[in-house]
N, C-alpha and C positions, 0 to 999 in steps of 0.2 A: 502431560505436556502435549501440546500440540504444533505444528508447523503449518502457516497458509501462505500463500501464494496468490498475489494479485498480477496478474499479468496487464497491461495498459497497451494500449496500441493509440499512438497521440495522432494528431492531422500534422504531414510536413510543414515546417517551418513553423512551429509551434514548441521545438523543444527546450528554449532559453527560458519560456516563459512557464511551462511545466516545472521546469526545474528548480523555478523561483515558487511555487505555488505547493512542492512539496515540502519547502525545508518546513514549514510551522506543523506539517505533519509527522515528520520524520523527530523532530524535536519533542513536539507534543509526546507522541507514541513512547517513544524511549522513555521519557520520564513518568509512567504510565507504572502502580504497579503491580507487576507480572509480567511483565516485559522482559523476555530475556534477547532477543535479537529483531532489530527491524533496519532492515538495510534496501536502498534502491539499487538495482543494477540495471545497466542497460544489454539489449541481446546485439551480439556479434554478428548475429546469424536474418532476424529481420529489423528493416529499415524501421524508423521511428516507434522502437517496442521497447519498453521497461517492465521488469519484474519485481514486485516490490514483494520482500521473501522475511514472512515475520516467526517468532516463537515466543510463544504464549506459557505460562505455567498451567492452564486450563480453560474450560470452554467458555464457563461463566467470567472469568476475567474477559476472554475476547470480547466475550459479548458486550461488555460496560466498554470496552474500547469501539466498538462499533456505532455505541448512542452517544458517544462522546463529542463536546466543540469543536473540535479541530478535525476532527473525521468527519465531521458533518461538512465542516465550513468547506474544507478539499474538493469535497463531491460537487460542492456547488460553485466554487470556482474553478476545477479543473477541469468538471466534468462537460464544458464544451468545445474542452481543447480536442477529446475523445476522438476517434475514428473509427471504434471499432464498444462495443459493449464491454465492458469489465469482466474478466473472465480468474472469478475467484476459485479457490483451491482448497479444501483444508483438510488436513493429515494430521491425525490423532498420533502421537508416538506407542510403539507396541513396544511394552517393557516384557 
């Protein structure tokens, strides 16, 4: 298994509309399978920053989730809500 971690850093005043632009991802993704968690959180800590915090059953799955339509289509309509470069993550589980 693995765990990744998308960190987003949106542009102010741009959050309603992010939010509307993830659900077809967040839906997509789950129903995806090998999907065992894909959830959005937002940070307490910086201004207009979400972490989108997944678990994969393995790599080759993420992978087909990464060339997938709705991950595509995300990039291309979120991604000039951006302010900052996508700062992805990925953690192998050590059994």
């Amino acid at each position: 298994m693995l765990i990744v971690t998308a960190k987003m850093k949106i542009k102010p005043e741009t959050e309603n509309i992010f939010l509307e632009k993830t659900k077809p991802l967040i839906e997509g993704s789950r129903a995806e399978k090998g999907c065992i968690e894909y959830a959005l959180y937002k940070s307490t800590e910086e201004e207009n920053t979400f972490i989108m915090v997944e678990q994969w059953q393995n790599q080759e799955i993420f992978d087909k989730h990464a060339a997938s339509a709705h991950f595509k289509q995300f990039g291309v309509e979120a991604g000039p809500l951006f302010a900052a470069e996508l700062d992805v993550k990925v953690y192998p589980i050590v059994e």
